[in-house]
C-alpha positions as a printed NumPy array, in Angstrom:
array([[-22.328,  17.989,  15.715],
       [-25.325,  16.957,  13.943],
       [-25.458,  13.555,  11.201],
       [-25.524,  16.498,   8.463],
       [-22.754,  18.574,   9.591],
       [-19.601,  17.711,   7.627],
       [-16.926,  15.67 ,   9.558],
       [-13.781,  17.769,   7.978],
       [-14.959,  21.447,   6.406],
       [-11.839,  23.353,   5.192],
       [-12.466,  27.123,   4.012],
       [-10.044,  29.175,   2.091],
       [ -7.147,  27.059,   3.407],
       [ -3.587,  28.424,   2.436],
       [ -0.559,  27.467,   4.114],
       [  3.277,  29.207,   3.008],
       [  6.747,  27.869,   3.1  ],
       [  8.32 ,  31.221,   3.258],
       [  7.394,  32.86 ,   0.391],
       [  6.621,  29.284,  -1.111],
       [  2.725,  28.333,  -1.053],
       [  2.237,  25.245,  -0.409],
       [ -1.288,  25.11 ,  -0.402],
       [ -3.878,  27.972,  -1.781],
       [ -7.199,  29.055,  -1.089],
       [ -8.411,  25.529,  -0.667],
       [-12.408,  24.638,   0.215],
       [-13.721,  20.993,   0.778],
       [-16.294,  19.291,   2.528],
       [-16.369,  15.773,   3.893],
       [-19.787,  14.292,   4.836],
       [-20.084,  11.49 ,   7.111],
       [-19.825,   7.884,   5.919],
       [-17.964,   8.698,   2.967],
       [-14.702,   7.788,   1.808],
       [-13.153,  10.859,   0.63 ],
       [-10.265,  10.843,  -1.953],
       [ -7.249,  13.729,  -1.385],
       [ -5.392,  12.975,  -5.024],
       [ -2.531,  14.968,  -6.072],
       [  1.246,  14.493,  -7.38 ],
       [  4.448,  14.075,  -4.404],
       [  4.543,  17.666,  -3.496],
       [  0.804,  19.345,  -4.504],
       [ -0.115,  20.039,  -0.685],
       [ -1.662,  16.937,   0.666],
       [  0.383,  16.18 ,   3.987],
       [  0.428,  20.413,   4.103],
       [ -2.927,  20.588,   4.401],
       [ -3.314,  17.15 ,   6.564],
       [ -1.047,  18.563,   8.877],
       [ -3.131,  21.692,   9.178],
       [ -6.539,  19.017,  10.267],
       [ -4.202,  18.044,  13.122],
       [ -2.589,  21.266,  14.719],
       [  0.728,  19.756,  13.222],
       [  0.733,  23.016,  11.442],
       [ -0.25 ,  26.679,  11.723],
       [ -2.812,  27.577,   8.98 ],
       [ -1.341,  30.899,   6.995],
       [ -4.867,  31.51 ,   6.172],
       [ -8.127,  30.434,   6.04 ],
       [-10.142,  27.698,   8.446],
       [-10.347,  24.183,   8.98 ],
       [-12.923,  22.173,  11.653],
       [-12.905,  18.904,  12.419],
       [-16.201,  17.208,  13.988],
       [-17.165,  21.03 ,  13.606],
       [-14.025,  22.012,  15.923],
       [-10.76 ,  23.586,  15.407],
       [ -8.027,  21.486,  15.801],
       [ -6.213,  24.278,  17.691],
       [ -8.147,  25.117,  20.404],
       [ -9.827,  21.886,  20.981],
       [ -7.062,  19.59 ,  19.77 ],
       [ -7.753,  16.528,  22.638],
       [-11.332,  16.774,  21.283],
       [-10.709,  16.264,  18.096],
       [ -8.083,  13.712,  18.242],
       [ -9.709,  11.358,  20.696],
       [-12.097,  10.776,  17.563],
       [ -9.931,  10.545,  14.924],
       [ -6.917,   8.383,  14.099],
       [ -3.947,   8.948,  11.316],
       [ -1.306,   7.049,   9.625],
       [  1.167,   9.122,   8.043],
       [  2.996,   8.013,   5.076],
       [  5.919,   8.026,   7.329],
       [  5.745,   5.766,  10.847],
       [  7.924,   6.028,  13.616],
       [  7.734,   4.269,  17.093],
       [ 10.198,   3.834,  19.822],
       [ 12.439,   1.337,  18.701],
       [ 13.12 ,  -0.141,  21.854],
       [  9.475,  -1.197,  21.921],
       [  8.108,  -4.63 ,  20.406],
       [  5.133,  -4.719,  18.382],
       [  3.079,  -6.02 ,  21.542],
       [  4.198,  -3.237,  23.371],
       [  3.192,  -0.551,  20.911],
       [ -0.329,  -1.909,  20.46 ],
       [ -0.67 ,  -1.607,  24.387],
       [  0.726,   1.927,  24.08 ],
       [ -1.832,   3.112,  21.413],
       [ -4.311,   1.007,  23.117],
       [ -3.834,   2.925,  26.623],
       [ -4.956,   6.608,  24.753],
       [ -8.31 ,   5.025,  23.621],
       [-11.576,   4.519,  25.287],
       [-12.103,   1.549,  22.925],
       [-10.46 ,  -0.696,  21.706],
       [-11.362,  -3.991,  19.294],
       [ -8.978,  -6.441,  20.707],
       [-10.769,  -9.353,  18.305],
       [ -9.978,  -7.459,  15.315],
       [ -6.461,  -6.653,  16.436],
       [ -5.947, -10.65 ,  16.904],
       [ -7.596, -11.326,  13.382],
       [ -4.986,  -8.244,  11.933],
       [ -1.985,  -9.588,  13.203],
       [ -2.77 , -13.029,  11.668],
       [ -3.466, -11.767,   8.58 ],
       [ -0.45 ,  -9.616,   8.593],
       [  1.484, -12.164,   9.979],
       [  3.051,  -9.878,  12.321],
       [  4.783, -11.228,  15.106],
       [  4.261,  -9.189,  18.479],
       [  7.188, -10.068,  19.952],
       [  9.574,  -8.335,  17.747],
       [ 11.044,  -4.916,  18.173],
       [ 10.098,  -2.273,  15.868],
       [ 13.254,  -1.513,  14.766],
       [ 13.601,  -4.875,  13.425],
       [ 10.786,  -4.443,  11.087],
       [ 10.983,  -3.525,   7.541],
       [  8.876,  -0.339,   6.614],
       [  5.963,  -2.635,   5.238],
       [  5.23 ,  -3.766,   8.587],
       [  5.822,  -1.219,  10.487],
       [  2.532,   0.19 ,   8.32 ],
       [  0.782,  -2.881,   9.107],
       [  1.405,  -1.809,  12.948],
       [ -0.148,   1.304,  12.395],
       [ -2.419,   0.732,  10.43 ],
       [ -3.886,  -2.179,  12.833],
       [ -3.418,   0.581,  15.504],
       [ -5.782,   2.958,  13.981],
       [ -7.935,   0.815,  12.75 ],
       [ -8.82 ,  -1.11 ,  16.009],
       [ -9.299,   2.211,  18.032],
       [-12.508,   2.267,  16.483],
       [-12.619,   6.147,  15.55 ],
       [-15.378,   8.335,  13.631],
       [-12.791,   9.382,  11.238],
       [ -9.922,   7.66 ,   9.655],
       [ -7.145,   9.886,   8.09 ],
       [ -4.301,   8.119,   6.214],
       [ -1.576,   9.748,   4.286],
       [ -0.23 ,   7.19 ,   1.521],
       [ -1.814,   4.259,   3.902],
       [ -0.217,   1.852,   1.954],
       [  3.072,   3.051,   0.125],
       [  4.949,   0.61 ,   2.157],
       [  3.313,  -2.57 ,   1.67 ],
       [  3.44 ,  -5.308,  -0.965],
       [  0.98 ,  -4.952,  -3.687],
       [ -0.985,  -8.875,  -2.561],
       [ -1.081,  -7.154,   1.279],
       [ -1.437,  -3.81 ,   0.272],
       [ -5.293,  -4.952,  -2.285],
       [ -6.151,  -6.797,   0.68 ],
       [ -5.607,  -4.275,   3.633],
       [ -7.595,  -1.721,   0.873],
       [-10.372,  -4.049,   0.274],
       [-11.167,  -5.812,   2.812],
       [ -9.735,  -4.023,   6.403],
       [-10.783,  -0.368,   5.288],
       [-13.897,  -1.491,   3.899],
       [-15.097,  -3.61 ,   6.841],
       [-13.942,  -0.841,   9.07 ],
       [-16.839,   1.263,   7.518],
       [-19.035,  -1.622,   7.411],
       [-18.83 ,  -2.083,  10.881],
       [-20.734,   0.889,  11.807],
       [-22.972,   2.33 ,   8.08 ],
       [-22.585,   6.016,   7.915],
       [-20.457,   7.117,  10.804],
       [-17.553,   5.8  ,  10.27 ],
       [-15.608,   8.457,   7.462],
       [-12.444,   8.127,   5.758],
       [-10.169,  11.096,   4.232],
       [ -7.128,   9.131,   2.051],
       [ -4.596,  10.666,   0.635],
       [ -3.161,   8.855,  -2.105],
       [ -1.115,   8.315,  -5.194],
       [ -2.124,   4.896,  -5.879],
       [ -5.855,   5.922,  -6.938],
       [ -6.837,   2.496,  -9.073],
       [ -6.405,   0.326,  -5.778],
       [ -8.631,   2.626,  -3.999],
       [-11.499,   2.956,  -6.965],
       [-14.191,   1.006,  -5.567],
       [-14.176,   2.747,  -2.18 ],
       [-13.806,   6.397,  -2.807],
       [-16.955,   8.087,  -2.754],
       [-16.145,  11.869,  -3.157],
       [-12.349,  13.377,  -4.432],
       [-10.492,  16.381,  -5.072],
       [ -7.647,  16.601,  -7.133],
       [ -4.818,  19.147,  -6.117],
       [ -2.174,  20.448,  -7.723],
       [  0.315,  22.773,  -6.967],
       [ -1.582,  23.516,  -3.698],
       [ -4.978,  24.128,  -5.389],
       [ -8.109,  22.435,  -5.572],
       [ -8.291,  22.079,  -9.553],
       [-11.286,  19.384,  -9.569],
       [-13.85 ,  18.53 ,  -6.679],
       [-16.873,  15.66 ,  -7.534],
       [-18.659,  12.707,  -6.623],
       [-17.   ,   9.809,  -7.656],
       [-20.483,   8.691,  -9.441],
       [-20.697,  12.18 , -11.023],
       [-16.993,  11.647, -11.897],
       [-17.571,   8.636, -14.066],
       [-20.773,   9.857, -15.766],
       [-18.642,  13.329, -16.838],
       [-15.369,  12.236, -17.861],
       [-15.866,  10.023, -21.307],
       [-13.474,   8.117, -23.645],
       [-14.516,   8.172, -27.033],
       [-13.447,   6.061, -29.457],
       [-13.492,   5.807, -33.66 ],
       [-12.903,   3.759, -36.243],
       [-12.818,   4.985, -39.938],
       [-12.23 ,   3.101, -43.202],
       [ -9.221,   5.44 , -43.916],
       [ -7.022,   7.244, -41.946],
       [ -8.955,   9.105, -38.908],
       [ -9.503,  12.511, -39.668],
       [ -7.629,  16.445, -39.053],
       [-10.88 ,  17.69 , -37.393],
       [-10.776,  19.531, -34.211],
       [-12.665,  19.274, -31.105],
       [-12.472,  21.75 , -28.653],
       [-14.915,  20.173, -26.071],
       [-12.259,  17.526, -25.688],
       [ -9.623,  17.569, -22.812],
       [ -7.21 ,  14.663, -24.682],
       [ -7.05 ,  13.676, -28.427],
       [ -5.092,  11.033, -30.122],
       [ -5.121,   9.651, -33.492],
       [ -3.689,   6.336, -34.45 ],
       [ -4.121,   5.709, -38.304],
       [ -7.672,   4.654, -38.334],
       [ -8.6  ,   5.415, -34.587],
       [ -9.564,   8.465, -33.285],
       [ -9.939,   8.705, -29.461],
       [-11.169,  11.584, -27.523],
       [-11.907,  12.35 , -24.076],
       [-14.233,  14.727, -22.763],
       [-15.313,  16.238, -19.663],
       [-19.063,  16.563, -20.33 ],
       [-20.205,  17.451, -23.742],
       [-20.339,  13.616, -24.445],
       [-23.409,  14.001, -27.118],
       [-22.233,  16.509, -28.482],
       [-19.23 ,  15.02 , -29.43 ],
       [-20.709,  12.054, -30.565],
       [-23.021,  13.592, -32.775],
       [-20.953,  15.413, -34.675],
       [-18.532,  12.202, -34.884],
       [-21.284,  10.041, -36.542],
       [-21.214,  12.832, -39.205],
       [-17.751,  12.04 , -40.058],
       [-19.005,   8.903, -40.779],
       [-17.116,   6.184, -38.621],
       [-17.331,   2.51 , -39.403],
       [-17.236,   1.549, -35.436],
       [-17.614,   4.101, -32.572],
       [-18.056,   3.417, -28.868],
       [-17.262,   5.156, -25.342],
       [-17.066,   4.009, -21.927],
       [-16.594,   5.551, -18.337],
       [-13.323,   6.987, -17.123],
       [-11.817,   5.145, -14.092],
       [-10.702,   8.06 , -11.44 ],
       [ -6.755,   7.276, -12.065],
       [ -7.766,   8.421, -15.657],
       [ -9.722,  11.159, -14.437],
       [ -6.95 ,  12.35 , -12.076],
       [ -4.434,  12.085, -15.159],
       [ -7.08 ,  13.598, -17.744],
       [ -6.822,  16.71 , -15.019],
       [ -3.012,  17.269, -14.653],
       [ -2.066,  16.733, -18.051]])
């Protein structure tokens, strides 16, 4: 695999329930380096197709490669690079927290035992307790510390962070994940899936947003920003009854008028300034708004 090949390519991915499909015709690309963004609602195909990047489950149709592989015929290949946290973690109970770490730590050829140490402190995680006498938050500190230290090329996590508190869960996101790819500039690539997009906005350098198992926006983050608009206008009476179809989302609010666009920014401004506004101003969409903006 070369520095330009993607890291995950999926082509035409579908993947049925029985006659229920849970994911459709789905295409993405993930580069190396980046931090890729996998946004949908509880139930638009995210774990489906996740689980499809592991050999957890059979594609119905379509292709997926990892590292330029396929999961199912090279599977040890592709895991030994890779690690996941699903939004779900289970261990063997009878284990402590010490033990688990040395049981993850056994499958790997490397392992950062200084971060794990600087982890656990943070976390406050004590090592001598059994798993099953941790609450959910922690035991998503354990594995998140667990893939984390393994040092892989890719990072996978399926709602990382669901379980923790919201001081833990900002810091894990800003500081662990983003020194992880620090460590090591452009190899190191992470695909998150996640409903809490605002805590992940200043990492997330590509996204697609699914729903109902397709694909219905793919962008740069950057490009994201610089597309999606809010508008904003202030008259000296009430706003006015005038339609604009280049807009995704309208509201009116006695003397406000707010609009936002996907594209078409100047021309919508333009032909606001000929309403006559007293005030009018727009800024950047944040990619929670985007994401809503989409699904609405």
């Amino acid at each position: 695999m070369n520095d330009h090949s993607p890291v995950i390519e999926i082509t035409n991915l579908a993947r049925a329930y029985g006659r229920t499909e849970a994911v459709h015709d789905l295409s993405l690309r993930v580069r190396r380096g980046r931090c890729y963004g996998f946004f949908g609602r509880n139930g638009a195909g995210k774990t489906t197709t996740i689980k499809c990047l592991l050999n957890l489950l059979q594609p119905t149709g379509g292709q997926v490669r990892v590292f330029g592989l396929d999961p199912r015929r090279d599977e040890v290949a592709v895991k030994s690079r890779l690690a996941y946290v699903p939004d779900l973690v289970a261990f063997h109970p009878w284990m402590t927290a010490r033990q688990v770490l040395n049981y993850l730590a056994s499958f790997r050829a490397r392992w950062d035992h200084q971060t794990e140490a600087a982890l656990r402190e943070r976390f406050r995680l004590d090592e001598s307790r059994k798993v099953n006498a941790l609450s959910k938050g922690q035991r998503t500190q354990l594995a998140l510390i667990g893939a984390i230290c393994a040092e892989p090329e890719l990072l996978i996590l399926d709602e990382p962070t669901s379980g923790l508190d919201p001081i833990v869960r900002r810091e894990f996101i800003e500081t662990v994940i983003g020194a992880y790819q620090e460590s090591d500039p452009g190899n190191r690539t992470i695909f998150v899936s996640t409903h809490l997009i605002s805590e992940f906005e200043g990492l997330i350098d590509d996204f697609t947003i699914l729903d109902n198992g397709r694909a219905v926006l793919t962008m740069e983050a950057d490009e994201g920003r610089a597309r999606f608009r809010k508008i904003r206008a202030r008259f000296a009476g009430a706003a006015p009854e005038v339609a604009f179809p280049e807009a995704k989302q309208v509201r009116r609010e006695g003397r406000e008028l707010e609009l936002t666009v996907n594209g078409h920014s100047e021309e919508v401004l333009q032909r606001l300034r000929a309403l006559g506004p007293e005030e009018i101003s727009q800024e950047a969409l944040t990619l929670e708004e985007i994401f809503v903006a989409m699904l609405k």
